[in-house]
C-alpha positions as CSV (number, residue, x, y, z in Angstrom):
1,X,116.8,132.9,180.9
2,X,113.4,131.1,179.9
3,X,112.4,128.4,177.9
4,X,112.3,130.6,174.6
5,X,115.7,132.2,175.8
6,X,117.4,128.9,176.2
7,X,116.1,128.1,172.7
8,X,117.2,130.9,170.8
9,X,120.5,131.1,172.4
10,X,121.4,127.9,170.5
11,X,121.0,129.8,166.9
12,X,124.8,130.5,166.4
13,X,124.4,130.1,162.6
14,X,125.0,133.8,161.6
15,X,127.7,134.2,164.2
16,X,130.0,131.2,162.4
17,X,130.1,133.3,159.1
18,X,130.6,136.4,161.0
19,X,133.4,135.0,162.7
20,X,134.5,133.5,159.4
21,X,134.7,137.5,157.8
22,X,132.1,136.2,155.3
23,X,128.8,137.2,156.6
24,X,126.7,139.2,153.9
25,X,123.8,141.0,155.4
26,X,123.0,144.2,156.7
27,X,125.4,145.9,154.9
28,X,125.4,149.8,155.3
29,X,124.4,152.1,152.4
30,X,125.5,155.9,153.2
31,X,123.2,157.5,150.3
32,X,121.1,157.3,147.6
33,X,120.8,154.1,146.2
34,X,122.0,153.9,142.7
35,X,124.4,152.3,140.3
36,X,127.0,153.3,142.3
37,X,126.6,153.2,146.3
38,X,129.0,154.4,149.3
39,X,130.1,151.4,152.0
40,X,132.2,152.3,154.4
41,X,133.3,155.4,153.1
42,X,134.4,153.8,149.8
43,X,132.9,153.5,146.1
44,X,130.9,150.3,145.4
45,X,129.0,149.3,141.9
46,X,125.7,148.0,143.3
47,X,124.5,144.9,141.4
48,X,122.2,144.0,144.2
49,X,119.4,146.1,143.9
50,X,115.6,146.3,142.7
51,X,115.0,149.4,140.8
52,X,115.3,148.0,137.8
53,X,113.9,151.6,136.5
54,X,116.7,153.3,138.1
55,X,114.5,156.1,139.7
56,X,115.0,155.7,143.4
57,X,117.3,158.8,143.4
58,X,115.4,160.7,140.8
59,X,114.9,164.2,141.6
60,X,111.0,164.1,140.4
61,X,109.8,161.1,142.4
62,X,111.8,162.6,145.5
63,X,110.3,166.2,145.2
64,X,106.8,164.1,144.8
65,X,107.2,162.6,147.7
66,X,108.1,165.8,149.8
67,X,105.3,167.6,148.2
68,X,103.3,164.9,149.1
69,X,104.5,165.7,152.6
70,X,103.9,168.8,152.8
71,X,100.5,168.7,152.1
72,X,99.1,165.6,153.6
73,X,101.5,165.0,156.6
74,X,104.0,161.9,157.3
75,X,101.4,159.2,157.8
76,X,97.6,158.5,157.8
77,X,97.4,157.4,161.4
78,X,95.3,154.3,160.3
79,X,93.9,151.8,157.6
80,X,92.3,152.5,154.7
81,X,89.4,151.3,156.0
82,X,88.8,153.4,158.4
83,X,90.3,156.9,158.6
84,X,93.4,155.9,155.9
85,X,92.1,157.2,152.9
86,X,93.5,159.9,150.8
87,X,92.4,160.9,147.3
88,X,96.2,160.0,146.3
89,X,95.5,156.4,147.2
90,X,92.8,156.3,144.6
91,X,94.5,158.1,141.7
92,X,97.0,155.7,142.6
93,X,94.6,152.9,142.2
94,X,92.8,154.1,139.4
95,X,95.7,154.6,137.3
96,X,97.6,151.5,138.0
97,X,94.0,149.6,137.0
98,X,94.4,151.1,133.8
99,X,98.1,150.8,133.5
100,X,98.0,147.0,133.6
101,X,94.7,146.6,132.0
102,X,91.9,145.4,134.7
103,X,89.0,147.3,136.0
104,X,90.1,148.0,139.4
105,X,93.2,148.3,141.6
106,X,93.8,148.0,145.6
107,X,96.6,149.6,146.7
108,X,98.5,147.4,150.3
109,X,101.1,149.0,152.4
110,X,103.5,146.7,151.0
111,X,104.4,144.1,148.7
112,X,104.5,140.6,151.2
113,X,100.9,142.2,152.7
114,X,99.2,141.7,149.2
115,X,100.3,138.1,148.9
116,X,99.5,136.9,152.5
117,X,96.3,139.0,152.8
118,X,94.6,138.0,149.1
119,X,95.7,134.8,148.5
120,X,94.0,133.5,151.9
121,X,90.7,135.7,151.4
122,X,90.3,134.3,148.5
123,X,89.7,130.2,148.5
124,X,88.4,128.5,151.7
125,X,87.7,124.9,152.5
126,X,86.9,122.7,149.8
127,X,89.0,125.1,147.5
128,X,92.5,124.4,146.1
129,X,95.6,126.5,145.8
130,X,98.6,125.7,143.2
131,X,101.7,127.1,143.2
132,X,105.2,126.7,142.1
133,X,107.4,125.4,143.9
134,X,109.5,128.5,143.8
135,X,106.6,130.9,144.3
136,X,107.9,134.3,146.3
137,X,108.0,133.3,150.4
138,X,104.6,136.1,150.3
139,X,102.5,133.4,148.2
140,X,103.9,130.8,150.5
141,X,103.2,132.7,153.6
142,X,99.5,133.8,152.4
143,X,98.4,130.0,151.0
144,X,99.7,128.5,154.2
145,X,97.0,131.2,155.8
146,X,94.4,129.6,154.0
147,X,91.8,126.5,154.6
148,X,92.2,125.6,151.3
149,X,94.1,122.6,150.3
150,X,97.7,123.9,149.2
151,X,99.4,121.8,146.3
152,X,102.4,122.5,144.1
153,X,104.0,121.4,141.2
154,X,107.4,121.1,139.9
155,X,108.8,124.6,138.7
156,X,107.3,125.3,135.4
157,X,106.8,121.9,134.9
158,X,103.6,122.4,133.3
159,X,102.9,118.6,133.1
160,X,103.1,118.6,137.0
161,X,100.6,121.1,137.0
162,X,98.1,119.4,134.9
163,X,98.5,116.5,137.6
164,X,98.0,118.8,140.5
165,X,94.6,119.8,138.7
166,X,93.6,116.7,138.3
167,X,93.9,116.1,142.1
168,X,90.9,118.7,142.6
169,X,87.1,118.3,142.6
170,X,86.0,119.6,139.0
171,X,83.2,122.5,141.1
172,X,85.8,123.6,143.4
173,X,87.9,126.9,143.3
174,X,91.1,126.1,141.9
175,X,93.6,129.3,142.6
176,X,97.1,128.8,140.4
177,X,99.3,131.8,142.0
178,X,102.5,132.4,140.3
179,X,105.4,134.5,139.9
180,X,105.4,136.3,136.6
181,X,109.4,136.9,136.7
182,X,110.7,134.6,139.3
183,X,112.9,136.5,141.9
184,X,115.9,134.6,142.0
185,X,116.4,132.5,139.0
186,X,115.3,135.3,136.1
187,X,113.1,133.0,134.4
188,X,109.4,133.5,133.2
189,X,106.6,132.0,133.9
190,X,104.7,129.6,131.1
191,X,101.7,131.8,131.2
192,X,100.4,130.7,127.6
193,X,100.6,126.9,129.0
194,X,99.2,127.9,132.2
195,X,96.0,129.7,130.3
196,X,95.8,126.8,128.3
197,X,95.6,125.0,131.7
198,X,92.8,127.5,133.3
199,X,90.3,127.1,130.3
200,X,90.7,123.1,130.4
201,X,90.2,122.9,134.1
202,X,88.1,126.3,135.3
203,X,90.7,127.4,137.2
204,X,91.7,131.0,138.0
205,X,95.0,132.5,137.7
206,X,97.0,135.1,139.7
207,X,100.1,136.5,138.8
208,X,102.5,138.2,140.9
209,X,104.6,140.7,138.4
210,X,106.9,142.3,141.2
211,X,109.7,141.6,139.0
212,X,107.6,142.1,135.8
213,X,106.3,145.4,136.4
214,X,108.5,148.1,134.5
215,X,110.4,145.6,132.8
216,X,108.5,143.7,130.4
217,X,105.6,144.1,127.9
218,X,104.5,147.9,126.3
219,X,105.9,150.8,128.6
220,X,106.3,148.0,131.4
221,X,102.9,146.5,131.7
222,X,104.6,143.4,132.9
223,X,104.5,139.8,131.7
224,X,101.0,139.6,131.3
225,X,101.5,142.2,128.8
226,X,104.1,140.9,127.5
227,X,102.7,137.1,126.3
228,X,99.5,139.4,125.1
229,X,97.3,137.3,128.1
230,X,96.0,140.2,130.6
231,X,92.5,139.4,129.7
232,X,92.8,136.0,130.6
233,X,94.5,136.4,133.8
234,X,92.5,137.2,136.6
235,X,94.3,138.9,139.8
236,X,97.5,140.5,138.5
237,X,99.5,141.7,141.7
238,X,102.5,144.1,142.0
239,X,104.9,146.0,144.2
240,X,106.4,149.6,144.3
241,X,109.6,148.7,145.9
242,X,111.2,147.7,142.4
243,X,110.0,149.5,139.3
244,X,108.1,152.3,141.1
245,X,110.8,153.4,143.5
246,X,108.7,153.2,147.1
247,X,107.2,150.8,148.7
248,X,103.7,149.2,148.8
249,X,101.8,146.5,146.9
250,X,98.4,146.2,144.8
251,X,95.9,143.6,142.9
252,X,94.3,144.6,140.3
253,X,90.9,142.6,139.2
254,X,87.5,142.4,138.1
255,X,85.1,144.7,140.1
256,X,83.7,142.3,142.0
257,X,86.4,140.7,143.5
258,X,88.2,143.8,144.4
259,X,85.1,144.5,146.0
260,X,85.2,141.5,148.1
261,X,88.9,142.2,149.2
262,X,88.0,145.4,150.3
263,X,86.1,144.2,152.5
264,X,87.6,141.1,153.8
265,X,91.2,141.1,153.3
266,X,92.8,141.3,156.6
267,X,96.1,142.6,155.9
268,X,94.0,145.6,154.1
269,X,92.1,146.4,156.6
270,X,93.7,145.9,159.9
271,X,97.1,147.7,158.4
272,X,97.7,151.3,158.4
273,X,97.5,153.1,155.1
274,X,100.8,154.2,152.8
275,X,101.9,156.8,153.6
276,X,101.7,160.1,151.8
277,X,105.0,160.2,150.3
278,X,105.3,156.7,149.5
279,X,102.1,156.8,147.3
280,X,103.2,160.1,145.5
281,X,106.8,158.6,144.5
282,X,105.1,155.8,143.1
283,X,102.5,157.6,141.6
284,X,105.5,160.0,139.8
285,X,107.3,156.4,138.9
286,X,104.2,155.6,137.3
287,X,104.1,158.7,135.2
288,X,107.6,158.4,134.3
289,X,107.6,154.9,133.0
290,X,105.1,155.9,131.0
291,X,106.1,158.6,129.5
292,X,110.1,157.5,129.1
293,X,109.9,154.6,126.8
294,X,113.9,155.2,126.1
295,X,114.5,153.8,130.0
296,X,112.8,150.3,129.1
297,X,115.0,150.3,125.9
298,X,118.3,151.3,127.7
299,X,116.8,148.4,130.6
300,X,116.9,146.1,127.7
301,X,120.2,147.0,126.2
302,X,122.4,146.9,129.4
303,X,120.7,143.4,130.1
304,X,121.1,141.4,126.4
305,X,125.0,142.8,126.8
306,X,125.4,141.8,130.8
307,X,123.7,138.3,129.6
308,X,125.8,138.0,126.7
309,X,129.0,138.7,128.6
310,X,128.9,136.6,131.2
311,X,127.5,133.4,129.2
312,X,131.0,134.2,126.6
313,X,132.8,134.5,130.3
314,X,131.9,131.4,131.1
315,X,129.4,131.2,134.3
316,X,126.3,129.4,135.0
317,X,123.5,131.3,134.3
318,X,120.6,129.0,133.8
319,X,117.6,130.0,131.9
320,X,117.3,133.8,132.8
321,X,115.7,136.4,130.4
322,X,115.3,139.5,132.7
323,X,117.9,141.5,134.2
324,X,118.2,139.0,137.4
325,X,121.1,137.1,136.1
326,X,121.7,133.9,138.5
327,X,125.8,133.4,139.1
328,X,125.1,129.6,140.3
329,X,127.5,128.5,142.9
330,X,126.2,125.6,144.3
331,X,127.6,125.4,147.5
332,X,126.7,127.8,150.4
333,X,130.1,128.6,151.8
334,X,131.4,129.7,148.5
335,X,128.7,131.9,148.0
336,X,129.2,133.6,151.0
337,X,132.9,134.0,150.0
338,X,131.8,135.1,146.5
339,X,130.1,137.7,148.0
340,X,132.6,138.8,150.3
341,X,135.5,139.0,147.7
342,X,133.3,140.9,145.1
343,X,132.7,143.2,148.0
344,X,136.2,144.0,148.4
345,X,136.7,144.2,145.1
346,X,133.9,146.8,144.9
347,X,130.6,144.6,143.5
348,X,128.0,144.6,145.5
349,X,125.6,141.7,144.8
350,X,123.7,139.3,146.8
351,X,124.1,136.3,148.0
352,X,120.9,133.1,147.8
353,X,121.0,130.1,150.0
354,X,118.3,127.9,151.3
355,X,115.2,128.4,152.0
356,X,115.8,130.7,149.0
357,X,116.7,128.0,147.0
358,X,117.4,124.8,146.7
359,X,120.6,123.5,148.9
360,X,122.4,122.6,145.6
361,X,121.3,125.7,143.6
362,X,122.8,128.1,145.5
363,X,124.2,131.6,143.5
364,X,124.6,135.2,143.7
365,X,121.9,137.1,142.1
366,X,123.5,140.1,140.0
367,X,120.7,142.7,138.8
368,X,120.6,145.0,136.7
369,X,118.8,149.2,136.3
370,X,118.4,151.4,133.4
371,X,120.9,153.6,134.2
372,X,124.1,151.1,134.2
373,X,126.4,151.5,131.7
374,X,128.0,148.5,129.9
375,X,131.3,149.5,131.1
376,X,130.1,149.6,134.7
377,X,128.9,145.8,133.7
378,X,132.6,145.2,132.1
379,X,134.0,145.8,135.4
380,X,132.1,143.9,137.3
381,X,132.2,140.9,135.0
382,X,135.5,141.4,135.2
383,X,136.2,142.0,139.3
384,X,133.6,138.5,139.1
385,X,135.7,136.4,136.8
386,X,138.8,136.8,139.2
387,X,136.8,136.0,141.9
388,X,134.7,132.7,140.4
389,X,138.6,131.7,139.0
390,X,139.9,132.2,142.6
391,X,137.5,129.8,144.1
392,X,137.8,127.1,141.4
393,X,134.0,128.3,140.2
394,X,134.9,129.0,136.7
C-alpha cells in the first residue's frame, strides 16, 4: 500500500461500533419514505427524516417529476451556465423569489452547493464573515473558502456577536450567516437582535432557512417570515430536500447581487444543472404548501403534542421550538445504543455526535412531518422511555 493507504488503514473508528452491534448509519430503506418506513423486511416509525411537509411520497409531486421526465429527459448534461437551462428552472426561481419575499431567486443543484458557493463569492480580503458557532457544516465549508477573515461568536449569544463586530474595520463588508432553525438543536435564531445588530454596525445578513422553509411564518415562508424581518434580511437561502420533497438549494436577494452570483459563483457555474424531475417535484411542493394551509396546522399540532409529551416524560430537550426535538444524551456510546435499541424496538431516529455537536451535548434528533399522528408519537415516546430508563438516561 502507499503513503495515503497506510494512513487510512488506521481509521478503525466505524469498525469498533460495528463490531459492538451499535453502528447507526447507512441503514436501508425499502420504499417510500414516510411516517412509516420498511428495514429489513420489518415495519419501522421513522422519526429521522426531513420532510417535515410529509410530501416525499405524494402522488402529485411524483407524477410532476415523471412528467417532468417525460418531456425534458433525465438530466441537462451541463450547468446552467452554459447549456443547463430550462424554462422550469426559472418558474422555479421566479416563484420561490416571490414565495419568500425578495426580488430574485437562484436555483443550486443542492443544498451544501449554495452555502459553499455564495458565502465565499461574496466577501474577499479585507471583508469579515460571522457566524455561529453551530452554523450548518455548508456555511462552515463555504467561509473557510473565503479570503475573508472568519469569526464566530458564541451560539446566540448576541452579546458575543456585538464583540465580534466590533473586531472589524467600520467600511469593511461584514457578512453575519446564520441558520434560521438550527438543524440539530430545534432552536431559532435571534433574528430581531441580530437586525438590531446589522443597522448599528452596516452589516449584512444571510439566513439559511433549510429548516425554516415550510415550517414557519404564513404558508411556510420561513423564519424570516415568521419574526416579520424579510425586508431587512438580505440573502435568504433554502433547500428542497426538506420541505419541498427533492433536492437542490437557492438564494434569494436583491437584483444586483443575484446578478453577481450568477456570474461568479463557482459551485453555480461549474455544477451541472437539476435535473428535470427534481425541479418539477419541488416546483409541485411549492404549489402544495401553498395552497394546503391545513398541512402547516396539522405540522404544528403533532409538534406542540410531541414537545409536550416528552418534556411531562421527562427527557432533556433544551430550548427547541420546531419539530427537531433534541433527546440529549450526552455521552457518545449511549447514543449509539439509544439508537440501536429504538431501532429494534421499531423508532427510527438519528443519532448526533461530534463534529455535530459538542462532545458533551451529544442526543438523538427525533423529527417530526405533517402526516404523523399523535398516537404514532405515543408509541414512540413510549418505545423511547423504555429505552432512556434502560440506560439510566431518564
Amino acid at each position: 500500500m502507499g503513503l495515503l493507504q497506510d494512513k487510512l488503514a488506521r481509521y478503525d473508528e466505524p469498525q469498533k461500533y460495528m463490531s459492538a452491534g451499535i453502528y447507526p448509519y447507512f441503514r436501508e430503506i425499502e420504499g417510500k419514505q414516510g411516517t412509516e418506513v420498511r428495514m429489513g423486511g420489518h415495519r419501522v416509525l421513522m422519526f429521522g427524516s426531513n420532510a417535515y411537509t410529509g410530501l416525499t411520497g405524494d402522488d402529485r409531486v411524483i407524477e410532476a417529476g415523471v412528467e417532468a421526465m417525460r418531456k425534458y429527459g433525465s438530466g441537462c448534461a451541463g450547468s446552467r451556465f452554459l447549456n443547463g437551462t430550462l424554462d422550469l428552472h426559472v418558474q422555479l426561481e421566479k416563484e420561490l423569489a416571490a414565495f419568500v419575499g425578495k426580488d430574485q431567486a437562484l436555483c443550486f443543484s443542492t443544498g451544501f452547493t449554495v452555502n459553499s458557493g455564495v458565502i465565499p463569492c461574496l466577501v474577499g480580503r479585507g471583508d469579515y464573515i460571522i457566524c455561529d458557532d453551530r452554523d450548518h457544516a455548508s456555511i462552515v465549508d463555504g467561509k473557510r473558502l473565503s479570503f475573508a477573515q472568519n469569526l464566530k461568536y458564541k451560539h446566540n449569544d448576541m452579546a458575543d456577536l456585538e464583540k465580534q463586530l466590533q473586531k472589524c474595520n467600520p467600511e469593511a463588508i461584514k457578512l453575519i450567516v446564520v441558520d434560521g432553525v438550527f438543524s440539530m438543536e430545534g432552536d431559532l435564531a435571534n433574528l430581531p437582535e441580530i437586525v438590531r445588530l446589522k443597522h448599528k454596525y452596516n452589516a449584512t445578513i444571510m439566513v439559511d432557512e433549510a429548516h425554516g422553509l415550510g415550517v414557519f411564518g404564513r404558508q411556510g415562508r420561513g423564519v424570516c417570515d415568521h419574526f416579520g424581518l424579510t425586508d431587512e434580511i438580505d440573502l435568504i437561502m433554502g433547500t428542497f430536500s426538506k420541505s419541498l420533497a427533492s433536492i437542490g438549494g437557492f438564494i434569494a436577494s436583491d437584483k444586483c447581487v443575484i446578478n453577481w452570483l450568477k456570474h461568479n459563483a463557482r459551485t453555480y457555474i461549474f455544477s451541472a444543472s437539476a435535473t428535470p424531475a427534481a425541479t418539477a417535484c419541488a416546483l409541485e411542493a411549492l404549489h402544495i404548501i401553498q395552497n394546503e394551509p391545513q398541512r402547516l396546522e396539522a405540522l404544528w399540532d403533532v409538534t406542540n403534542y410531541a414537545l409536550k409529551h416528552f418534556r411531562e416524560a421527562g427527557f432533556e430537550i433544551g430550548a427547541t421550538e420546531s419539530p427537531i426535538i433534541p433527546l440529549y444524551v450526552r455521552d457518545t456510546e449511549k447514543t449509539f445504543r439509544v439508537t440501536k435499541m429504538a431501532f429494534d424496538e421499531g423508532v427510527f431516529i438519528n443519532p448526533v455526535i461530534p463534529p455535530a455537536c459538542a462532545p458533551q451535548d451529544t442526543l438523538v434528533r427525533f423529527a417530526l412531518m405533517a402526516n404523523h399522528t399523535h398516537a404514532q408519537v405515543d408509541e414512540a415516546i413510549e418505545k423511547l422511555t423504555k429505552v432512556f430508563k434502560a440506560l439510566d438516561i431518564l
